[in-house]
C-alpha positions in Angstrom: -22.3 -60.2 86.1 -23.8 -57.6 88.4 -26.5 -58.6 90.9 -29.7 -57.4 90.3 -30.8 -54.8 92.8 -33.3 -55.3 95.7 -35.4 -52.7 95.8 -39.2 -52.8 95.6 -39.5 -49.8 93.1 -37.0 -52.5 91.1 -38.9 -54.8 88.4 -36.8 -57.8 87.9 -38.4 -59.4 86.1 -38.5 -56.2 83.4 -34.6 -56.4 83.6 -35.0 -60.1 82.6 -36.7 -59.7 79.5 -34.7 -56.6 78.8 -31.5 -59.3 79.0 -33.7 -61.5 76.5 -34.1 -58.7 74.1 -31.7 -56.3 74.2 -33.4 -54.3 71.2 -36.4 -54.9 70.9 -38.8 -53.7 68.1 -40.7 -50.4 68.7 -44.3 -50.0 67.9 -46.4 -46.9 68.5 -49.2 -47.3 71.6 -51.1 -44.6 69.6 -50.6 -42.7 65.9 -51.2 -39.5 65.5 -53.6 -38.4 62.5 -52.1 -36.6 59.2 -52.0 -33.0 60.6 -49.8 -34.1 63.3 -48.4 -37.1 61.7 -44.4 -35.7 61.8 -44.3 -36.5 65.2 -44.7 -40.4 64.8 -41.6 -40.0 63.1 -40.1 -38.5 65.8 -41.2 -40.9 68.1 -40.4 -43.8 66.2 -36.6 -41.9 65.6 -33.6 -43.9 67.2 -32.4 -42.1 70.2 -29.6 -39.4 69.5 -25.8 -40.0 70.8 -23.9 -37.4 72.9 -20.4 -36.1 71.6 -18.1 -34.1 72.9 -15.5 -32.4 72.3 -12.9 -30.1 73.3 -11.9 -27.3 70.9 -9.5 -25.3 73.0 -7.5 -27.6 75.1 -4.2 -27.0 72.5 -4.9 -23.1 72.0 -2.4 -20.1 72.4 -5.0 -17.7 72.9 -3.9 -16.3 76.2 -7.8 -14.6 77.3 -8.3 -18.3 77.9 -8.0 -19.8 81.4 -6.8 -23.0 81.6 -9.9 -24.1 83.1 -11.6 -23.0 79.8 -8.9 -24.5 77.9 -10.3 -28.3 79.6 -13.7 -27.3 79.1 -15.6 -29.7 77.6 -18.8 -28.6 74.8 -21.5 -30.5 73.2 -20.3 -31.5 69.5 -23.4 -30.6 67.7 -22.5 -31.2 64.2 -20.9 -35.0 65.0 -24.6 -35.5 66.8 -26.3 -34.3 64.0 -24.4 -36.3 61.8 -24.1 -39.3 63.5 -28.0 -39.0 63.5 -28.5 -38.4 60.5 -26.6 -41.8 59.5 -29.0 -43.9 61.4 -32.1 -42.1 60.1 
């Protein structure tokens, strides 16, 4: 187990009841009227996971360097998907 830090800008006892409740429920401080009321929704959305991937890293194509070959790039459609599973 790692030791927790000590560090005045460090809360511990914030990181103890974040061990208590490692997901806890969400609730809005304030909700916005129905004009704006999209954004509640995003608010109250689960956070997004990164992917990545690497689309060249087995290519021929010879303008490549092999730098750019190792390149990693955002997956966007896995993201989007993979969000759109927990929505």
């Amino acid at each position: 187990m790692l030791t927790m830090p000590e560090h005045h800008n460090f809360l511990k006892e914030y990181a103890a009841w974040r061990m208590e409740n490692p997901h806890p429920t969400h609730k809005l401080y304030f909700e916005y009227p129905a004009p704006m009321e999209l954004l509640n929704q995003v608010l109250m959305a689960p956070v997004a996971k990164s992917s990545l991937k690497q689309p060249y890293l087995n290519s021929d194509n010879q303008y490549l360097s092999p730098k750019d070959k190792k390149a990693w790039y955002l997956d966007e459609k896995a993201m989007l998907d993979a969000f759109c599973q927990t929505v």
